[in-house]
N, C-alpha and C positions, 0 to 999 in steps of 0.2 A: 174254475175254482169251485171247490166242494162248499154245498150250503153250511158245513161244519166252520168252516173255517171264515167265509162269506158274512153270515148273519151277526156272528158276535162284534167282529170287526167294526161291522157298520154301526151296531150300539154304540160300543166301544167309541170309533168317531161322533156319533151325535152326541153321547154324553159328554166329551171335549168339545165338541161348539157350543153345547149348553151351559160347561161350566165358561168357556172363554168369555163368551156373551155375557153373564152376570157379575164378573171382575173388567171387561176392557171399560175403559172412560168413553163417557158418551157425550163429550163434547155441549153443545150448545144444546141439547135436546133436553128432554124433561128427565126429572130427577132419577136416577136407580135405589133399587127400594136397599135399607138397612147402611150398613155403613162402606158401601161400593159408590153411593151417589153423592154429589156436592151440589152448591146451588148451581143451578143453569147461568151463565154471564150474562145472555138476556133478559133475566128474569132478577138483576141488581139494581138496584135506584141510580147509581151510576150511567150504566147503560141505559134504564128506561128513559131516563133523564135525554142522551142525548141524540135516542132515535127519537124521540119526541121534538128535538131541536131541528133534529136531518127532516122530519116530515112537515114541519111547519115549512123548512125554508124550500123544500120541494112544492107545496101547494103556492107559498107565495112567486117561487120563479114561476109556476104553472098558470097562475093567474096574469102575472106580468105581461107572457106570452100570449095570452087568449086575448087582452085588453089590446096589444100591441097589431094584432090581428083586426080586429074589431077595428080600429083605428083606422087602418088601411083600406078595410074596403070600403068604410063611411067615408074616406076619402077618396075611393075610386069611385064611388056610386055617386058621389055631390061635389066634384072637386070646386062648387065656388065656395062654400064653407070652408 
């Protein structure tokens, strides 16, 4: 293929990923700049609200588990207690 023909093309395509990029929705990520962007869903009092509920009840299973451990071996280590 001739550089003639080659070079502009390629422009041609970067500047359609560049404009694609600046119009697609960008999901869960951070905001796009002007009026292509909305609020992020993570980033709703909604959501914050209930990954804060998910992470609380993860550290309490995670504790439950540790403590339930702990149990065990202080019961393998002294089983007259």
């Amino acid at each position: 293929m001739r550089d003639r023909l080659f070079f502009p093309a390629l422009a041609l395509a970067a500047l359609l990923m560049v404009a694609l990029a600046a119009v697609w929705p960008q999901g869960l990520g951070d905001r796009s700049w002007g009026a292509f962007g909305h609020t992020p869903v993570q980033r709703t009092p909604a959501m914050q609200a209930a990954m804060k509920r998910e992470s609380d009840a993860s550290n309490q299973r995670l504790n439950q588990a540790r403590q339930a451990v702990s149990d065990l071996q202080s019961q393998a280590i002294s089983p007259t207690q």
